[in-house]
C-alpha positions in Angstrom: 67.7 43.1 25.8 67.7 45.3 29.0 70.4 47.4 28.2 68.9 48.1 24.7 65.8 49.1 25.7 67.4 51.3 28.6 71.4 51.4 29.3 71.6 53.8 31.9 68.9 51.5 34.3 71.5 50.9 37.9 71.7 48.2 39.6 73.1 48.2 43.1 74.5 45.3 45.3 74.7 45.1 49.3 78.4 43.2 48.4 81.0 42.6 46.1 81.3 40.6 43.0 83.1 37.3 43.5 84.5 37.3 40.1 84.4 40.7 39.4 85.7 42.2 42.7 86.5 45.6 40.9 82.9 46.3 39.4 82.0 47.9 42.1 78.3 47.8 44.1 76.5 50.3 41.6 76.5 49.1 37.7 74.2 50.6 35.4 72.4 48.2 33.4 74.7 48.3 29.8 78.0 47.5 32.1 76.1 44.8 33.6 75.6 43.2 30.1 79.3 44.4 29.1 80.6 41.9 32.2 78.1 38.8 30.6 79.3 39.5 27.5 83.1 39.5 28.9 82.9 36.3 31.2 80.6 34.3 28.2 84.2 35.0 26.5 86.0 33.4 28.7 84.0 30.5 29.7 84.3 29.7 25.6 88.2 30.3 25.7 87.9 28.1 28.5 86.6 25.0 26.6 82.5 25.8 27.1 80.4 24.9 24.1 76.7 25.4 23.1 74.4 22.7 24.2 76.9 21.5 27.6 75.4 21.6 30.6 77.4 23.8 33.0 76.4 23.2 36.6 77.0 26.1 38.7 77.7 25.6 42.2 79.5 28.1 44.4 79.4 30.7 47.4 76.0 32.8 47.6 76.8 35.7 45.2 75.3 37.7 42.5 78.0 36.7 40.7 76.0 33.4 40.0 73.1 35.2 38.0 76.1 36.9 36.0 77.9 33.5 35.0 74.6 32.0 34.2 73.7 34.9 31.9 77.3 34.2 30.5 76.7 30.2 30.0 73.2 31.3 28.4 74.7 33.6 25.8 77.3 30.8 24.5 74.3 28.5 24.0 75.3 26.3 26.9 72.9 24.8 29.3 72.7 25.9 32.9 72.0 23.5 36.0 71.6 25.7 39.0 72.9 24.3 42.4 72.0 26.1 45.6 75.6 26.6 47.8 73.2 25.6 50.5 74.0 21.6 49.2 75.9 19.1 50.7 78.7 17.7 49.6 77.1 14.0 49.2 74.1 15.6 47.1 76.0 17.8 44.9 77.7 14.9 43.7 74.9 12.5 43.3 73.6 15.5 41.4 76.7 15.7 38.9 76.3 12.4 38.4 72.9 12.5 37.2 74.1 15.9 35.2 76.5 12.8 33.0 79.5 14.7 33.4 79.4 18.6 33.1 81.3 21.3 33.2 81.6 22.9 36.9 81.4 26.5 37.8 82.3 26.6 41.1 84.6 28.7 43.4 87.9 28.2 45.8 86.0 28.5 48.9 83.3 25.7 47.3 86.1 23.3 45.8 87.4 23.2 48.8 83.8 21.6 50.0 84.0 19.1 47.6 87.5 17.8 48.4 86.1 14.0 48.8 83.7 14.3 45.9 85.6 12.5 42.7 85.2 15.5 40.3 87.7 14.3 37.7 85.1 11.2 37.4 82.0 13.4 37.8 82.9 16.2 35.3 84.3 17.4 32.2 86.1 20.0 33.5 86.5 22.6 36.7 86.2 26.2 36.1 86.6 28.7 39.3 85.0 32.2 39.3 87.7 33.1 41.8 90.2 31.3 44.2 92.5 29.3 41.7 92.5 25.4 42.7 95.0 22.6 41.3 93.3 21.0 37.8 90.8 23.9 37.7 90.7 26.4 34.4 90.7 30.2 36.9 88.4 32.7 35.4 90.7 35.4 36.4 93.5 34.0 33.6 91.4 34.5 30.9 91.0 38.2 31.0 90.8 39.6 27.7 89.6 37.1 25.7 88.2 37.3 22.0 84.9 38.3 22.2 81.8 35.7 20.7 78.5 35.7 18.7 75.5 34.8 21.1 74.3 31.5 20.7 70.3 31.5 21.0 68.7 28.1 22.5 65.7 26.6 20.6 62.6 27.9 22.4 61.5 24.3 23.4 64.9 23.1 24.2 66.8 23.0 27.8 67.7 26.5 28.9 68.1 26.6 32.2 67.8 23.6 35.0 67.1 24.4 38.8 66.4 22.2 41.6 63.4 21.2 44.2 63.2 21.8 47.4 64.6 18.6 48.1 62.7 18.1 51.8 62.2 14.1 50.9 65.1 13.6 49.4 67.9 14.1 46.9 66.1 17.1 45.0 65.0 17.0 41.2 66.2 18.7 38.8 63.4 20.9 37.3 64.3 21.6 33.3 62.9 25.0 32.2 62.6 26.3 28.6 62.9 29.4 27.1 59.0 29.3 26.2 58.7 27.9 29.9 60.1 30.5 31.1 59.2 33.2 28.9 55.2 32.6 29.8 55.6 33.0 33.0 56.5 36.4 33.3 53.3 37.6 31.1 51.3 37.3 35.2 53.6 39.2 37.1 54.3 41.7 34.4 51.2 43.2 35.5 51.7 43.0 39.1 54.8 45.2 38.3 52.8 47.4 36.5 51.2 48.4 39.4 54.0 51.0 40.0 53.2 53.9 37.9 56.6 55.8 38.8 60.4 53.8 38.0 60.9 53.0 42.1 63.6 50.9 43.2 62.6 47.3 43.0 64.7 45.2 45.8 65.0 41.4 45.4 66.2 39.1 48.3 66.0 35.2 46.9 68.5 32.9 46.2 70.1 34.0 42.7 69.9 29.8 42.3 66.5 30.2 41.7 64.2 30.1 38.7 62.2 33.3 40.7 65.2 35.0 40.0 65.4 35.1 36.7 62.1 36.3 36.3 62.1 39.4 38.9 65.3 40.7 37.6 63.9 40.3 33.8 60.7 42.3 34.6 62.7 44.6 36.7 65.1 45.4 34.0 62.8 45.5 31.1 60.6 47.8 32.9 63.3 50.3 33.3 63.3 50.2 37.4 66.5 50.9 39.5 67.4 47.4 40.6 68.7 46.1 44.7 69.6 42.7 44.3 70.4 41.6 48.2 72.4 38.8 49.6 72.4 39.7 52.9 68.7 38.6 54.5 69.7 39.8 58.3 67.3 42.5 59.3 70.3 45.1 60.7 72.2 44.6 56.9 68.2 44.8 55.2 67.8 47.8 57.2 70.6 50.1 56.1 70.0 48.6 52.7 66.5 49.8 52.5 66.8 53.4 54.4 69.5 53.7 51.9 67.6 53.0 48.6 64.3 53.5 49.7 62.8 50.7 47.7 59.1 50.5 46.3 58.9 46.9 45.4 60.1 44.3 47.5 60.3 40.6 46.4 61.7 38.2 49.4 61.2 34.8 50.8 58.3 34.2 53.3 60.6 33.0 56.1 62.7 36.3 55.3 60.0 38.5 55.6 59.0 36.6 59.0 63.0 37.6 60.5 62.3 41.5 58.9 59.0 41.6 61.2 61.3 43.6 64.1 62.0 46.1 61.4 58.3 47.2 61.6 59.4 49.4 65.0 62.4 50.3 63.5 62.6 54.4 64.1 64.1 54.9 60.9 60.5 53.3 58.6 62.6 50.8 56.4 59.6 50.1 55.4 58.1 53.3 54.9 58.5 53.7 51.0 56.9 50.4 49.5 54.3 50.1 47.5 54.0 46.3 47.2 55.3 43.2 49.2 55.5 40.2 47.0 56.1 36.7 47.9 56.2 33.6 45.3 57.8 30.7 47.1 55.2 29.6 49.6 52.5 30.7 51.8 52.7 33.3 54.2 51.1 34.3 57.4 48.6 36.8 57.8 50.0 38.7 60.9 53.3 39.2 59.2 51.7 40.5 56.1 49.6 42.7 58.1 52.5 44.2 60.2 54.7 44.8 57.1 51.8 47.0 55.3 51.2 48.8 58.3 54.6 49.8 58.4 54.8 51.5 55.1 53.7 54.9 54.5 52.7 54.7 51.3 48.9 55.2 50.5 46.8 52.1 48.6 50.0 49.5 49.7 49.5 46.2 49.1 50.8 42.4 49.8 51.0 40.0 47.4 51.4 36.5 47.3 51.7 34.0 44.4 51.0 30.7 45.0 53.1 28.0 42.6 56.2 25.9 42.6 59.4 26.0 40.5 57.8 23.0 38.2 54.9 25.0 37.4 55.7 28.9 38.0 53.1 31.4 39.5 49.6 29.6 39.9 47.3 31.6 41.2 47.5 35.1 43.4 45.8 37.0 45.9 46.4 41.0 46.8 46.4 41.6 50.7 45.8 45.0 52.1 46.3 47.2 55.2 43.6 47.3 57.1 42.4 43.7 56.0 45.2 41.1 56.2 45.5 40.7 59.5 41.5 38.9 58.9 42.6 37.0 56.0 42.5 33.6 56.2 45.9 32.4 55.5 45.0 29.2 53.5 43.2 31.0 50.5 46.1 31.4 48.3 44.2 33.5 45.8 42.7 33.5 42.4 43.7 32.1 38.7 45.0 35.2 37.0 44.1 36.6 33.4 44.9 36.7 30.5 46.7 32.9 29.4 47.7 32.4 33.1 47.8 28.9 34.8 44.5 27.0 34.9 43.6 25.4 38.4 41.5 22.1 39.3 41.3 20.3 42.4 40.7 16.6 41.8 38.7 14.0 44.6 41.8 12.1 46.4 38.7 8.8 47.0 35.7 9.8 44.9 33.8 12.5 46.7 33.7 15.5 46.2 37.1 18.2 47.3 35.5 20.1 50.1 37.0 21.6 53.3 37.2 18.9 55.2 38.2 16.2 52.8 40.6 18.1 50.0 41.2 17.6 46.8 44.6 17.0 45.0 45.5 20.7 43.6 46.5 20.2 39.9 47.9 23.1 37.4 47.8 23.7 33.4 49.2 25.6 31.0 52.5 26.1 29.4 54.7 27.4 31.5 54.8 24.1 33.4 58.6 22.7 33.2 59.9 20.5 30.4 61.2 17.5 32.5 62.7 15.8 35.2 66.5 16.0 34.2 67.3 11.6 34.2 63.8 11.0 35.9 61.2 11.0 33.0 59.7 8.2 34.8 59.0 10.4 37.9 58.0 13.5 35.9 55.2 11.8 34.2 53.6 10.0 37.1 52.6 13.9 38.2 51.1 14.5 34.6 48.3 13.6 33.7 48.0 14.9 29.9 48.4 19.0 30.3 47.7 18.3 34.2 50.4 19.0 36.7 49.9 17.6 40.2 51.7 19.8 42.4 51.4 17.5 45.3 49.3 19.9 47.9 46.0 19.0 49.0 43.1 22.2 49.2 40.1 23.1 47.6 37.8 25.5 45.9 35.2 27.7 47.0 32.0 29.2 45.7 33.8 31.7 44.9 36.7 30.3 43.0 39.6 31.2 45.7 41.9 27.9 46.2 42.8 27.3 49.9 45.7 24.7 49.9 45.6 23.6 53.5 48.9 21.3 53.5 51.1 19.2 51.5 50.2 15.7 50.8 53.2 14.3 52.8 52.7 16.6 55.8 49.5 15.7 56.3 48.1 14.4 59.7 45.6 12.4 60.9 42.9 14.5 62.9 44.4 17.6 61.4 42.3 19.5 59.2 45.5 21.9 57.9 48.6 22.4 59.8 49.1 25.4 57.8 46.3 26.6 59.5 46.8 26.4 63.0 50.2 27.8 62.4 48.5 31.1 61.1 46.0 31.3 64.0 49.1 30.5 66.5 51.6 33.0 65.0 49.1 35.8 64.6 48.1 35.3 68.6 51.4 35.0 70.1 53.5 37.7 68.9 56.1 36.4 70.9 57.1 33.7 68.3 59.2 33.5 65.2 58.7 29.9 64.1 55.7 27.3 64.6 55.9 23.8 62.5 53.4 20.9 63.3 54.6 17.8 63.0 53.5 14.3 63.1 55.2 13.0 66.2 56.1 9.6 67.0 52.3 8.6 68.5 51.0 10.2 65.3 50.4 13.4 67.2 50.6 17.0 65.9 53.8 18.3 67.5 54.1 22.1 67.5 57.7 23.3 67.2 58.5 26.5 68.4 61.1 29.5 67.9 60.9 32.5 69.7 62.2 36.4 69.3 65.9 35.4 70.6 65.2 32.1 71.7 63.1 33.5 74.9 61.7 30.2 77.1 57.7 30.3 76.1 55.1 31.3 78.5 53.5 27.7 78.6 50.5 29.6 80.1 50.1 32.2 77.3 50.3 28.8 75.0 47.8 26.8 77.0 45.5 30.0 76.3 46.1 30.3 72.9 45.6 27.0 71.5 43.6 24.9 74.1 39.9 25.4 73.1 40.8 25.7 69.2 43.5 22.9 68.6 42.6 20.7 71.8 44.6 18.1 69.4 48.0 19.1 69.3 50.8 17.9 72.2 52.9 20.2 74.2 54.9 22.7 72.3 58.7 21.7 71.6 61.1 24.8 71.9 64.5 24.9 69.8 66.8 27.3 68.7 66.2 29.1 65.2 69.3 28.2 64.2 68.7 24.9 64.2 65.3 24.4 62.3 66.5 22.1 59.2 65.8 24.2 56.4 65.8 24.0 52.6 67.8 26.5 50.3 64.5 28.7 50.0 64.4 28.6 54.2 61.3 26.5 54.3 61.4 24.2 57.0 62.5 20.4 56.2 59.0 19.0 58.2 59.9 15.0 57.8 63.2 16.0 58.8 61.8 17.4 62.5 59.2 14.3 61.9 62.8 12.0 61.7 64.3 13.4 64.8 61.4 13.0 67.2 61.6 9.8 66.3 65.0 8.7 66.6 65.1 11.0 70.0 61.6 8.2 71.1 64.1 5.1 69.8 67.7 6.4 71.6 65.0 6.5 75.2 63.9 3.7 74.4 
């Protein structure tokens, strides 16, 4: 659809093509859909038929978005597996799947080597890398072109994953029509750029928010940077280079770009509008990215939603304001057929600051299913109501402040989420701060800081003694080893976990 409303749009990579090595970093939109159209050929010459699930589990590329576009158009189903998986899930995961078809790569086999994929799946196809008993892509060059296969608008399209921070993740089934409505919100917000600017997008190209940014971005007619790299030295280059208006990244990404802001060369000086969909973000980093960009009337914005429900509500953040924002007032249903938003009593009285409400969502662009887990889909729904499994309220005014998630909640705590913002945006000198319930049911701060510098326990003590008297003495760890998910939030129970078993091994 992109290339017929405009062929000539580019698109241009920070790497190469997995399974097209020889396309080159800069494609223009019509050779883009020329390469679908060419790999949906061979997956079908391959054996792939409509209505198959194909799970898709290989090395971080952009290669991935391409092969599920190719799937899509030869009516086949696609199940989305971040590369950031283990072994053990991925297979508990193909299991559930009942025997797919597996996209998957040399490098990624090669993972798998203990997993039984002749039991697990139908077949084995590898993007690149050839792999004893898989079908190589790279054979099948040349193959008869097919007819597009379109899926019924209420069927399975396209299946992605959760989180998976308490467990083996879900697998979230999206729709065309699930899909399709939630683009209608952040068409607007796109609209917001009255000139066609560069758009860059840094997520992972496993997830559902990707197939919405590069959509809009393509139907809109805008010049396209779709990232893989998320270190700030690669982002840099990639941004003085293509001088991007719109940037769409992770939270915890934008949190590592924060050095950038003092960066001689203004990486930051040409956008318009910061946008965030995959969790909440601190108020000092939004506030030091805007004031970094040179661009008059620039603003921040976050959506607030998950993959089972899309975008929920929003909130714009500006300049001179953000840094005063308070960090837990996620923003405002949108217009126009957007979600709708209720906060319901968790033991009768009424949702209020200081005893929150479960934060429920409506409307249709909530996901179909659980894939194999109707049972755990439907104790979250409550007739069109989605519990989304945070815990917040509403003001007078309408804004919904989520304050934490149900499971991360701790006793004497009114929102961890909340002391992190305060914390971060008065010590500088951090990258990370995660509370945790600790073994004694304390709130444990854990702490990262710019290149793992030892904290000034003194500048600590100052900055959290008379406001969060609560908490325990801070914990200090590398980045690198903050458990993470495969959007970069931080796996709380899992820190919970280890302070715990570190309390058992003393004792």
């Amino acid at each position: 659809m992109a290339a017929a409303v405009n062929p000539s749009t580019p698109i241009s990579l920070d790497h190469d093509l997995g399974v097209l090595p020889e396309a080159g970093r800069r494609l223009t939109v019509a050779q883009y859909a020329d390469h679908v159209d060419d790999l949906a050929a061979r997956l079908w010459a391959a054996g792939v038929r409509p209505d198959e699930h194909v799970v898709i589990y290989k090395t971080a590329n952009a290669d991935h978005w391409m092969l599920a576009a190719a799937v899509s158009r030869i009516g086949g189903i696609v199940v989305n597996l971040s590369p950031a998986l283990d072994p053990t899930t991925v297979g508990v995961l193909l299991e559930r799947v009942g025997r797919p078809t597996l996209l998957s790569d040399g490098a990624k086999l090669d993972v798998l080597a203990d997993v039984p994929l002749k039991d697990l799946t139908r077949r084995v196809i590898t993007s690149s890398g050839e792999r004893p008993g898989a079908v190589a892509l790279t054979g099948l060059a040349g193959a008869p072109r097919v007819k597009p296969v379109v899926r019924p608008i209420d069927e399975a399209a396209v299946i992605t994953h959760t989180s998976g921070t308490t467990g083996i993740p879900k697998l979230v089934v999206h729709t065309p029509r699930t899909q399709g409505i939630r683009l209608v919100p952040q068409w607007r917000l796109l609209s917001l750029m009255r000139k066609k600017e560069t758009v860059a997008i840094n997520v992972p190209f496993v997830h559902s928010r990707m197939v919405a940014a590069m959509s809009l971005a393509l139907l809109k007619e805008y010049p396209v940077l779709l990232m893989r790299e998320t270190g700030p030295a690669e982002v840099a280059e990639q941004f003085v280079k293509h001088r991007p208006a719109f940037v769409e990244a992770l939270p915890n990404s934008l949190m590592e770009w924060e050095e950038l802001t003092q960066d001689p060369r203004s990486p930051f000086g040409s956008v318009k509008v910061f946008s965030s969909t995959f969790d909440a973000i601190h108020p000092a980093t939004m506030s030091r990215l805007l004031k970094s960009s040179d661009r008059r009337g620039a603003l921040f914005f976050q959506i607030y939603g998950q993959s089972e429900v899309g975008p929920a509500v929003g909130r714009a953040y500006f300049r001179h304001s953000a840094h005063k924002a308070n960090g837990r007032c996620v923003g405002w249903a949108m217009p126009g057929g957007a979600a709708r938003i209720r906060v319901v009593s968790r033991d009768g009285h009424t949702p209020s600051e200081t005893n929150p409400g479960y934060i429920e969502v409506a409307w249709d662009g909530i996901a179909k299913t659980y894939f194999g887990e109707q049972d755990r889909y439907d104790a979250n729904r409550t007739g069109q109501w989605w519990r989304t499994g945070d815990v917040g309220y509403r003001t007078r005014f309408g804004c919904l402040h989520m304050l934490d998630r149900e499971v991360d909640m701790i006793p004497g705590v009114k929102s961890s989420l909340e002391i992190e913002d305060v914390v971060l945006g008065r010590l500088h000198e951090l990258t990370e701060l995660v509370v945790v319930q600790g073994p004694d049911s304390r709130p444990v701060p854990v702490i990262c800081t710019v290149d793992d510098k030892p904290l000034d326990l003194n500048r600590w003590r100052a900055a959290v003694a008379a406001a969060f008297p609560q908490l325990a003495d801070p914990v200090q760890i590398p980045q690198a080893e903050l458990p993470r998910t495969a959007t970069l939030k931080v796996q709380r129970l899992a820190l919970a976990r280890r302070f715990e078993e570190q309390l058992q091994e003393q004792a």
